[in-house]
N, C-alpha and C positions, 0 to 999 in steps of 0.2 A: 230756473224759469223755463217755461215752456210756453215760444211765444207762436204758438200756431194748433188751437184748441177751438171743436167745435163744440157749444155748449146748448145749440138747438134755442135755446130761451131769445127770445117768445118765437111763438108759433109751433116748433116740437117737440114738448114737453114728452111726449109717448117714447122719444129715445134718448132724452136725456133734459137735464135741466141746471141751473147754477148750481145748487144747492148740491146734486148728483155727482155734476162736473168734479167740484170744490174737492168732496169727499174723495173723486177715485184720483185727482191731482195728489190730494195728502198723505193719501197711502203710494203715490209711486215718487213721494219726497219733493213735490216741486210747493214751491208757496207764493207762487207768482203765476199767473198764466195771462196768455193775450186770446181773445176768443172771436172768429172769425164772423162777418157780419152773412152767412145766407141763411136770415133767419125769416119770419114771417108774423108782422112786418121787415122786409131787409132792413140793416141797420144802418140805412141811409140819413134820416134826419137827428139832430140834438136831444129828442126826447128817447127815442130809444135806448142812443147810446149812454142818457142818464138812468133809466130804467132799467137795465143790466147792472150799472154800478149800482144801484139801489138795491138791487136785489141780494147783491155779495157785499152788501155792510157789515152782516154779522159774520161772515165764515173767514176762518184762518188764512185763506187764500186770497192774496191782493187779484182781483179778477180790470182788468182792461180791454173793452172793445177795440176792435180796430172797423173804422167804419167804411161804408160805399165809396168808390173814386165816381162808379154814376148811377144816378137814380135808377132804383129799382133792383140794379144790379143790370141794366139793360144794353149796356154799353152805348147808348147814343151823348149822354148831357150830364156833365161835370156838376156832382153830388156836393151839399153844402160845404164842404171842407172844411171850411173858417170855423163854423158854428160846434161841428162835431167835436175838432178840436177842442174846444172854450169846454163845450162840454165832457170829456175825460179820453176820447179816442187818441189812440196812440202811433195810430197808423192807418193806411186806406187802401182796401183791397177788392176786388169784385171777388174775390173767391173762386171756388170752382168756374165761373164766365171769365176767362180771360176777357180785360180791355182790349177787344180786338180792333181797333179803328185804332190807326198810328197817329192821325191828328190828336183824339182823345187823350191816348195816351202820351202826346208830347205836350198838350197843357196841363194834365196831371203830374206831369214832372215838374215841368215850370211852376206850378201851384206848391206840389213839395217842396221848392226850395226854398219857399217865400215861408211855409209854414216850420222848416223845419222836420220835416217827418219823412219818413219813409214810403212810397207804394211796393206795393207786394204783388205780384202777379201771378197768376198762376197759368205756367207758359204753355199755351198749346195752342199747334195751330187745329184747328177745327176741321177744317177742309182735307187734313192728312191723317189724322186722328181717328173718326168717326166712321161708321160705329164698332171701333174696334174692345174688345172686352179685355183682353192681356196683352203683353208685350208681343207685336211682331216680328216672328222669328222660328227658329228651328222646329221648337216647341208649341208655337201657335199652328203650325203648321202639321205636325202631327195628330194633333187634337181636333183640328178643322174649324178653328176658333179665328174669325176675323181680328186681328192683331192692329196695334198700336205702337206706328214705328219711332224709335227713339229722333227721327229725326224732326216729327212734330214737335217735340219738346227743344229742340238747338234750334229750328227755325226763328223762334217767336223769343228764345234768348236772346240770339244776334239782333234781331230786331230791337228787343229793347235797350240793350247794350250801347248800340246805335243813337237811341233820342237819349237816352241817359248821356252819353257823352257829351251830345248836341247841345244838351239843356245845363247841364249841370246837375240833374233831380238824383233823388237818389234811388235806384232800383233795386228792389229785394226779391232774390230768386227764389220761390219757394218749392218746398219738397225737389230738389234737384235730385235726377235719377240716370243719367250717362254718362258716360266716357266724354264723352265729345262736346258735352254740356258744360261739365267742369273744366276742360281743358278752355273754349270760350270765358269763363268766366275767367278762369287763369291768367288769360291773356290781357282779358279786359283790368284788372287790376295791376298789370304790370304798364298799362297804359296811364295809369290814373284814372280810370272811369270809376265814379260813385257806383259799386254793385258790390252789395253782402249776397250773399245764399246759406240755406239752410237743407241740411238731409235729415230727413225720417229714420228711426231708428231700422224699422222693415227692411228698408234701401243700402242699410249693410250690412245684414246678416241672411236675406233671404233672396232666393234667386225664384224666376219662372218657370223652372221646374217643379216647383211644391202644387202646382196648381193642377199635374198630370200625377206626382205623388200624393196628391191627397184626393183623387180623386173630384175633381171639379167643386172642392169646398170651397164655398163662396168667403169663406171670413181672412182665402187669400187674395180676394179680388179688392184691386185698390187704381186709385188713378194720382199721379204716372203708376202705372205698371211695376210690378216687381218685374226686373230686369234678369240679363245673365250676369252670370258670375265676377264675367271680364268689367262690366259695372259697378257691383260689388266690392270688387276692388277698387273701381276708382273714385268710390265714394271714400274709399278708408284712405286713400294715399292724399285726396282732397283733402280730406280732414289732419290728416300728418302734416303737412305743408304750408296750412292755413288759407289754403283756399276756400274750403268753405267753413263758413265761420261760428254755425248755431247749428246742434243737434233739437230736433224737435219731435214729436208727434204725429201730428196732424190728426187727434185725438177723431176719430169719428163715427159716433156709434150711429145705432140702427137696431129697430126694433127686429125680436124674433120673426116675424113671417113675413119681414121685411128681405129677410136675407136668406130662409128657408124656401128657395127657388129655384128653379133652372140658371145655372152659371149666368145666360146672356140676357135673361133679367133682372137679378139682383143689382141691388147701389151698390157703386163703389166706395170703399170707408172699412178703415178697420178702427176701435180702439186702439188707446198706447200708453196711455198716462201709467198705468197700474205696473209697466214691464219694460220701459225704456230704460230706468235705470241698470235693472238685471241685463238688458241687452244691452245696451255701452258698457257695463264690466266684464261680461263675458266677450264681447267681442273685439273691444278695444283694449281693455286695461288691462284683464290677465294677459291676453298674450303680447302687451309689450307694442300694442302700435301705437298706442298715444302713452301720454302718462297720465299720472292726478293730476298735475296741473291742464297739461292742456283738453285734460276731460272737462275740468271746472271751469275752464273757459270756456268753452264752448256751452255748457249749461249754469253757468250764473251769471260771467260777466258778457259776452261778445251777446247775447239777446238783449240784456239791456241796455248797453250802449246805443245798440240800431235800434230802440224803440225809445232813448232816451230817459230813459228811467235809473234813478238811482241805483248802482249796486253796492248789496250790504254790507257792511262794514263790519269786522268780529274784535270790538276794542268797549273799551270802557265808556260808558254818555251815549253811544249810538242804541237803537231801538233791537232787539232781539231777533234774527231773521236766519233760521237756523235749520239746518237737514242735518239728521243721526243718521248713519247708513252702514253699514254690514258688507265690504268684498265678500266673507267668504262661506256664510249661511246658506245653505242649498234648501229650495221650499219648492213645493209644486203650487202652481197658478190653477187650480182647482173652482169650478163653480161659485162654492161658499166665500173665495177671494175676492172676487170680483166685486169693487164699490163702484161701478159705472152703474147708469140704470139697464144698459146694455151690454150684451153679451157676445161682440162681433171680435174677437181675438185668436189670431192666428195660433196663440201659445197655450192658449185651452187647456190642459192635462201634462204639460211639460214641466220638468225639471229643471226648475232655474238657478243658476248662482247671484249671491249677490241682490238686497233687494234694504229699502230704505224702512227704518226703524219708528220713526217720527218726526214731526215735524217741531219747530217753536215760530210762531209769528203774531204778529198783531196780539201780543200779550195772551197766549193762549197755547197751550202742548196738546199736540195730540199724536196720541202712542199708538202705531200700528200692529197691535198685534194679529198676528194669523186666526182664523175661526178654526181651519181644520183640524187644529193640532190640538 
């Protein structure tokens, strides 16, 4: 499962769609996804979030909204939650707008506890942040690119950390990307504070240098930032240790002349769905930093637990909910690969190992075969 996908529907059809999403989730082996609400309309009210589920009745892929903690996405006034819930949301996020108002976000905790669910925030403080295009550092500095300092990002953790204690609610750190981020969370779960977090697959295999090696291509530019290396690594040793507890995505297309710009105008978003699995086996599992198991944790069971959803059972009477997958298949990620409706992927023309075969769910198989071959 991959519980942090953007699927644009409604309002961005031009970069992607459910029905898009569904297909490039099945060819990168997940059959579950949770898909983030900055859509347009945001997916603040009951009727959205049924009209997303409505639109993924027919496809193999169980799809779940996660809706607004406030209206609009605007951070001032605590979005219907009860209702959203009732109607299939599984979780409540402003997405890219952090909850920036700590009152706000302390009765969104309080309101979590009562429903049950998760908030998800996405940690940035603004005012330390902005308007920086890559990671602030060595390398931003070379480039003459205003940078984004990792400490934006543990700011606005410890802050949550903080009401999450206070309250009891339960806080989801999303796309975590520091050293100093996961050591906070660290600490915070040796406390007993309610906090999961999740890292992008990007966020362990690539550093901020690719963005001076690749010459200012934009389908490296992402928010958080690709970090350095020292990061890098402490996503994989987080992930060893069980502090961070879901590999995700953050699935994010964008159409072509969207992203064919000047570095410090393009959106930040990459896609992921199509190549995360290739990159958790190439980066974790051949060389022995996790195993199969705690691979599979971290993508079947530890997302559903935090979003409360059943995880699949492989026995006799339970319902068929299955990924075929390949360690050691080498394929290139090539143009004709790609089922996203978009084409914003840092792995473009790369040699990958390891990549998933097909799927079974919702009584239906579907075989991924390669086009190029």
């Amino acid at each position: 499962m991959d519980m942090h996908v953007h699927f644009r529907e409604p309002g961005f059809e031009h970069k992607e769609n459910v029905e898009t999403g569904c297909r490039s989730a099945a060819f990168g082996g997940f059959t579950e996804v949770a898909c983030m609400p900055n859509t347009k309309p945001a997916t603040h009210t009951r009727d959205v979030v049924e009209f997303i589920k409505k639109k993924a009745e027919g496809e193999a892929v169980d799809v779940h909204p996660i809706g607004c903690v406030t209206k609009e996405r605007a951070g001032k006034s605590i979005a219907e939650m009860s209702d959203m819930k009732g109607g299939g949301a599984v979780a409540f996020s402003d997405d890219g707008d952090p909850v920036y108002n700590s009152q706000v976000m302390r009765v969104a905790l309080e309101y979590s506890s009562m429903l049950g669910v998760p908030i998800i925030n996405h940690e940035e403080d603004l005012e330390l942040s902005r308007p920086g295009h890559m990671n602030e550092g060595v390398v931003s500095t070379k480039l003459g690119l205003e940078g984004t300092p990792g400490i934006a990002e543990e700011t606005m953790i410890a802050r949550d950390i903080l009401i999450a204690g206070f309250t009891g609610g339960h806080i989801h750190v999303a796309h975590i990307s520091t050293r100093k981020a996961v050591d906070l969370v660290r600490k915070a779960k040796a406390e007993g504070v309610n906090v999961t977090t999740e890292v992008c697959a990007h966020h362990f295999d690539l550093t901020d240098e690719e963005i001076d090696k690749r010459h200012f291509d934009t389908n490296v530019k992402m928010h958080p930032p690709l970090r350095t290396q020292d990061d890098v690594d402490a996503m994989i040793e987080g992930l060893a240790d069980g502090t961070i507890d879901v590999i995700c995505t953050d699935h994010a297309p964008h159409a072509i002349e969207e992203k064919e710009v000047e570095f410090i105008y393009a959106p930040n978003g990459i896609t992921g769905l199509d190549t995360a699995w290739s990159i958790t086996n190439m980066r974790l599992l051949k060389p022995g930093k996790l195993t199969m198991e705690q691979v599979l944790e971290k993508l079947v069971v530890n997302p559903r637990k935090i979003l409360n959803l059943k995880v699949p059972a492989i026995k006799v009477g339970e319902k068929a909910n299955l990924t075929i997958f390949n360690t050691d298949e080498e394929w290139t990620y090539s143009d004709k690969e790609v089922r996203s409706k978009s084409k914003n992927s840092p792995y473009l023309g790369d040699t990958l190992t390891g990549r998933a075969t097909a799927i079974y769910n919702r009584g239906r198989f579907v075989e991924n075969k390669l086009r190029a071959q």
